[in-house]
N, C-alpha and C positions, 0 to 999 in steps of 0.2 A: 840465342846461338848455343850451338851444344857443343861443350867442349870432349874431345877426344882426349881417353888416358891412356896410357902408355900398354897396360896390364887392360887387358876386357876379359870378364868370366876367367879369371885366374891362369890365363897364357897371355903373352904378350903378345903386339902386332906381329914382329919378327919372328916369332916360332909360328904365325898361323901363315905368316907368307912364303915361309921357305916349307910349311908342310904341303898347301897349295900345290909350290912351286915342282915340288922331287914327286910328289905324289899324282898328280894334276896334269899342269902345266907342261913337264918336260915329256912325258908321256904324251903328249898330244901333237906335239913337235916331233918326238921321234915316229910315231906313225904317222906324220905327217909326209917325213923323207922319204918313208918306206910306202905311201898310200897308191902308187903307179904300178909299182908290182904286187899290192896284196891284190888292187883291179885288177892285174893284168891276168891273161888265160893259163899263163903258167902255173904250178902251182907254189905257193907260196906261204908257207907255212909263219902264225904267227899267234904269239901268248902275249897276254898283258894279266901284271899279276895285281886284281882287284881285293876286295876284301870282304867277307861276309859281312863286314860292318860297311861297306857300300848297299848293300842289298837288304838293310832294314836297320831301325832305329839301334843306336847301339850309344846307351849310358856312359856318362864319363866322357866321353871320347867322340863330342858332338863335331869340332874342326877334324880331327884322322876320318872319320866316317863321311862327313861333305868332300872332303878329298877323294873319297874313294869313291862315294854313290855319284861325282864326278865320270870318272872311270868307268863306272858300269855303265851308264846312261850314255858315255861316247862311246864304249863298246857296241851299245846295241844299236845305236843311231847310222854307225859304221854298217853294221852285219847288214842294215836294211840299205841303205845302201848299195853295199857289194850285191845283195841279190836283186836288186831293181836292175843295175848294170849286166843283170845276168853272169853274174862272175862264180865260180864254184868254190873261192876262196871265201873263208869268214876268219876274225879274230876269237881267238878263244879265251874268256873272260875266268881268270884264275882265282876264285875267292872263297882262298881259305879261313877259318880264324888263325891261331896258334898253330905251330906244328914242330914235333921235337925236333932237332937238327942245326935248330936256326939260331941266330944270336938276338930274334927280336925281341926278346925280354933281358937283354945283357947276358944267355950264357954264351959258350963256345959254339962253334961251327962244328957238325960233326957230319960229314956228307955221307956215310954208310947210315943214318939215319935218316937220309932225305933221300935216298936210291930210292925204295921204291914209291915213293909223291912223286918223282923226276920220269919214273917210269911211266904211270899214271898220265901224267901230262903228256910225254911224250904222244901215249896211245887216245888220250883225246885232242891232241893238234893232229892226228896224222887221220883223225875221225872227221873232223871239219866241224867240228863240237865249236859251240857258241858260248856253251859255261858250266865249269866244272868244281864241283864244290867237294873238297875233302870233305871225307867224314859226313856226307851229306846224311845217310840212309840214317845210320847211329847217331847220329847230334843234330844235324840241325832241319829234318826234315818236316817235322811238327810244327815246329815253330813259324818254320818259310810257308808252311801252307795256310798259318793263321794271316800270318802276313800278306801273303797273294788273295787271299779267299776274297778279300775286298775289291780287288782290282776286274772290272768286265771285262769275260774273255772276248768277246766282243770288239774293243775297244780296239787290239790292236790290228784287228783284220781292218776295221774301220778306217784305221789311220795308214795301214799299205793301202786300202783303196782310195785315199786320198791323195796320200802320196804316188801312187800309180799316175792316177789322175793330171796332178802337178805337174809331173814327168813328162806326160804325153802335149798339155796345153804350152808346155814353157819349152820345147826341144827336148835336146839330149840327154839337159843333166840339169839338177834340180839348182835355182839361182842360192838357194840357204843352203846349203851344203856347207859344213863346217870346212871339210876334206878338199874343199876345190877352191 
């Protein structure tokens, strides 16, 4: 029998359930409340703020990054969705690293430094943008494409025409649908 200790890989259970939980889990809830109107033909504008550390390995910070590469993967699982349903709505997946303004390293809040990221977002929710990465071109564009280069583009036409497929032989709406 294998016992469980309290501390695994130096975080406790309680710090990886509640990062889960704020990171994760509530997020998935709250697009949940909101998943009829981001469907619906309205438009309907919506951000979830992901993390570049959702979108490739990132050191140190093995539970914050599964929280987050969470997030992205229901992000996009969502966007396919919305467009199967023919909906002109998508989520826009926010994943920045760092960015000054913020208290996420413990300083102050300084929102004239976050004006223009607020702006930014703003001009890709109102673009029907899927994922927008600060500081992409300058920091992490290199990187991401050593990271993608593995992935067959392929792959994900493959999986909308399966999913297409699914669609058509099961009715209306696919029965594994996180969202229904």
């Amino acid at each position: 029998m294998v016992k469980i200790h309290k501390r695994a890989v130096g975080i406790n259970i309680l710090s990886i359930e509640n990062m889960m939980t704020v990171n994760a889990t509530a997020t998935i809830q709250i697009l949940r409340l909101f998943y009829d109107r981001i469907k619906g033909a309205d438009n309907f504008y919506c951000g979830v703020m992901g993390s570049i550390s959702g979108l490739m390995s990132s050191p140190s910070a093995a539970v914050y990054a599964a929280s987050k590469a969470a997030i992205c993967r229901l992000i996009e699982s969502v966007n396919i969705e919305l467009e199967v349903a023919g909906t002109k709505n998508r989520i826009l997946n926010v994943s920045p690293a760092s960015f000054k303004g913020s208290r996420f390293y413990g300083g102050q809040n300084q929102l004239e430094l976050l004006e223009e990221l607020a702006e930014e977002i703003i001009g890709h929710l109102f673009a029907a943008d899927i994922l927008f990465i600060p500081q992409y071109e300058e920091t992490f564009k290199a990187v991401l494409e050593c990271v993608f280069k593995s992935i067959n583009p392929s792959e994900k036409r493959r999986n909308m025409q399966i999913w297409r497929k699914t669609k058509r032989e099961t009715g209306s709406r696919c029965r594994i649908s996180l969202m229904r």
